[in-house]
N, C-alpha and C positions, 0 to 999 in steps of 0.2 A: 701405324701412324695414320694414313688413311684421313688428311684434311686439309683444309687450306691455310697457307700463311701468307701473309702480304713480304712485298721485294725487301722486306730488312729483314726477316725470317729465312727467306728464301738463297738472299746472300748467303748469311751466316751456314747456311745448312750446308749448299757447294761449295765454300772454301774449306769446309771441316771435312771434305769427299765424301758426304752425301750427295742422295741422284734427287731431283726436283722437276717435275712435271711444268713446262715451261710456253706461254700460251706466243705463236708466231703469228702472221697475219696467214700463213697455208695451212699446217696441222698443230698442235700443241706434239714438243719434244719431252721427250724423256734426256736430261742435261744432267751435264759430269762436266767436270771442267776437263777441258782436255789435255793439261799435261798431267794429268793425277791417271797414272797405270790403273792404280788400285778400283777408281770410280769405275771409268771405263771398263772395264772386266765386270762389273755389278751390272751394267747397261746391258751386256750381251747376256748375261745370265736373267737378270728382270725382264727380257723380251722375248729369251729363248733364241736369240739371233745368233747364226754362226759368225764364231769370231773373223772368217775370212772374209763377209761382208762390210766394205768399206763403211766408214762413219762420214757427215757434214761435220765440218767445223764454223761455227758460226761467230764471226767477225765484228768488233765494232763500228768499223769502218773501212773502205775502201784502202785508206794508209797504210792498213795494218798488214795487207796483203803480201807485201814486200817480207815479213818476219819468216811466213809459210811454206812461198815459193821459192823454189831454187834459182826460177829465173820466171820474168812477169811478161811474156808476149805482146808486142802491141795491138793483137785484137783483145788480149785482157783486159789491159790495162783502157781499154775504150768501151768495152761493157762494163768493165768496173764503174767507170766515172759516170755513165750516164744512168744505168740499170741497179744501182746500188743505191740504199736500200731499196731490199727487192725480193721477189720469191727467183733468184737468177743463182745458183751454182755453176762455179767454174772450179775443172778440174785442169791442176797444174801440176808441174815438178815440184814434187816434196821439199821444204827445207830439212836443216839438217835437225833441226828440233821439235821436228813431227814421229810421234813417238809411231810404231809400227800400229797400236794397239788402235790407231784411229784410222789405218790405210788397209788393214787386213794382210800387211806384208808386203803392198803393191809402193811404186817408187814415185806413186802421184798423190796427191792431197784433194777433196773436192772442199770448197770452202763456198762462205756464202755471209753476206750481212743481211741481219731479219729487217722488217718494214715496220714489225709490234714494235711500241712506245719502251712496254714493259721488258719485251727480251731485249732491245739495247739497250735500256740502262742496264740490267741486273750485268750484262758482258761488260758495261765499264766499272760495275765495281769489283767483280770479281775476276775477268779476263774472260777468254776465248773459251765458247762451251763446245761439247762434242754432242748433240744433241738427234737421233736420229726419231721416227716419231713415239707415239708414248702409249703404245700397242704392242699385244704379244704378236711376235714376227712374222707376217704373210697377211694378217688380218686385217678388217678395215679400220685406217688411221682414223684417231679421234681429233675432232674439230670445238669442245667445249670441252669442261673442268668434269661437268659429269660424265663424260663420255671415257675420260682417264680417271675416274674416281670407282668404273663398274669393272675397267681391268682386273684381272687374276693377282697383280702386282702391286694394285695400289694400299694394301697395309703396309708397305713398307717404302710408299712414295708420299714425298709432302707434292701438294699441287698449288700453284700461281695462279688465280685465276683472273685472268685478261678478257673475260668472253668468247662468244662465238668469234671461229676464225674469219676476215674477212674475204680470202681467195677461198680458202675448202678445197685447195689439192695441194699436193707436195710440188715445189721449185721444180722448174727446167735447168737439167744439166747440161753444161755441154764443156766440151774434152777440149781445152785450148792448146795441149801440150805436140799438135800437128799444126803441118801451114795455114790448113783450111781446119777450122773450127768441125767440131760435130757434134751431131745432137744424140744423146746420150737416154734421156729421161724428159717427153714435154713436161709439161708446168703450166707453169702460173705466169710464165711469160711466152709472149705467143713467138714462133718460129719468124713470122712476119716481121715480128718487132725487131728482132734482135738482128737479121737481116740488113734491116732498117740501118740501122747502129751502124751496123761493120760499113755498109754498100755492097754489102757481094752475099752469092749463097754460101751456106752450112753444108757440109755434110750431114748423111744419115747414118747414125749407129746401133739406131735400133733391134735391130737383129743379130750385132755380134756378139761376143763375150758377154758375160755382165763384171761392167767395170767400173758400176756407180749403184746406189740404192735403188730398187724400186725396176731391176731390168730383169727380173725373175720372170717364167712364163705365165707363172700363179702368184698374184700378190693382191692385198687389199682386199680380200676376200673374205663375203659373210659367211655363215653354217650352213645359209641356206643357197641352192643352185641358182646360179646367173644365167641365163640364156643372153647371150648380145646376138642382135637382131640389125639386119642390114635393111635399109627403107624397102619396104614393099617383101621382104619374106617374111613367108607363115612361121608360125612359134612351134606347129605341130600339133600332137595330142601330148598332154601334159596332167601328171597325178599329182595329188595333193592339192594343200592351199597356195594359189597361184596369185601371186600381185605383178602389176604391168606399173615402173616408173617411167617419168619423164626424167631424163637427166637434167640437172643443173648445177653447174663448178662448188657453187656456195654451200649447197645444199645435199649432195651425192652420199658422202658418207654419211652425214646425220641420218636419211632418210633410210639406208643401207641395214642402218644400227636399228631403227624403230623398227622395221618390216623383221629383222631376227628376233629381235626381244616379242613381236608376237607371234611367233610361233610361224611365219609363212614357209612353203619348200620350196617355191620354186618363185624368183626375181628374173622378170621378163624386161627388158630393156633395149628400145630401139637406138641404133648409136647414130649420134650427131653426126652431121655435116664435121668432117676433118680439118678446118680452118678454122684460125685464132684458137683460142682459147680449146674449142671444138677437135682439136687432133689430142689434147692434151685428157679431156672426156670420153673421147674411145680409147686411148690408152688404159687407161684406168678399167675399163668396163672391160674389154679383153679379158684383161689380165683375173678380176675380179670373177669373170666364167672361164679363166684356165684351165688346166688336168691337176 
């Protein structure tokens, strides 16, 4: 397949359970509709993702939440209304029509409404997609139509193209299904913010279980070795071709993706300042210099 089709192509292809590369304002997904078993099993096999890594499901609207959850908390239901659309994941109690193949067997659902033009409409015409992003698994997420067009996958993916994405990181999770909220996965919404929202702190989750996408110790990672760098330490002696980036949210993976395609071995990166946006870019960059 290997091209683009515009949102009445695009439709048509995910209601007939084909998978279709779908442009968000954080990463472009790889999308299935998500009550089709059949699609979703092609998702994990076209990413190489294990089936017990949970999926987003991506929502029209904050309304829709209620179909999902077994039950809607009211710190959800107050991130919802304000944070929605949004790059904002919240994970809740599963309803009873959330097939297993999009929780990985777990009894919670992460759900989310996109902020792109184009991934809301294509969800109201064909429903709720299960879209996680549109890369083979562990590798750096794609932010453009070319970036899912140089995939190992994409002969047998049609792609949306919407543009460059406008956050360029994957949504903040956070796990509503306790008293106190907690944070799961930053994003594209700052810890601050959402804070903000409730009036009271989050929890941190960062370090236990992985019980949401993207809480692997190695994720998002190029061919080539990440060094993350704390302000003021040395990089060391270092072999090969060596490039030093500046991070920035919008721009992280793209930049990630050009430095492999030429050939560099070793990505030297000092990590931000861990505030707003900034905790959500050392996230990423860790993970990116994991084992």
């Amino acid at each position: 397949m290997n091209r683009l089709v515009d949102i009445e192509e695009a439709a048509a292809l995910l209601s007939s359970g084909h998978l279709v590369a779908i442009p968000t304002e954080t990463v472009y997904g790889l999308a299935a509709r998500a009550d089709d078993e059949a699609a979703l099993r092609s998702v994990f096999e076209a990413k190489g993702r294990p089936t017990t890594h949970p999926l987003i499901v991506h929502l029209a609207s904050a309304a829709d939440l209620d179909a999902w959850a077994a039950e809607v908390p009211p710190s959800a239901r107050r991130l919802a209304d304000v944070l929605w659309p949004g790059p904002l994941t919240l994970v809740v109690k599963r309803s009873a029509r959330v097939l297993d193949a999009v929780t990985g067997g777990r009894e919670t659902v992460a759900v989310r409404v996109p902020r792109h033009p184009l991934a809301l409409e294509l969800i109201r015409r064909v429903g709720p997609l299960a879209a996680p992003s549109a890369n083979v698994f562990g590798r750096v997420s794609p932010t453009t139509a070319a970036h899912v067009l140089s995939e190992p996958f994409a002969r047998d993916v049609a792609v949306l193209d919407g543009g460059a994405c406008e956050v360029g990181l994957e949504s903040t999770i956070v796990d509503v299904t306790s008293t106190i909220p907690t944070l799961l996965r930053p994003g594209g919404v700052s810890v601050e913010t959402i804070e903000d929202v409730l009036g009271a702190p989050i929890a941190d989750g960062r370090d236990g279980e992985s019980r949401a996408p993207g809480m692997m110790a190695s994720h998002y990672a190029p061919r080539a070795r990440v060094i993350a760098l704390r302000e003021g330490e040395g990089e060391g002696e270092l072999v090969g071709r060596v490039a030093r980036l500046v991070p920035r949210a919008e721009t992280l993976y793209a930049e990630l993706r050009r430095l492999d395609a030429e050939g560099v071995d070793v990505i030297v990166i000092e990590l931000p300042s861990e505030e707003g946006l900034g905790l959500a870019i050392a996230d990423r960059i860790r993970r990116a210099a994991g084992p």
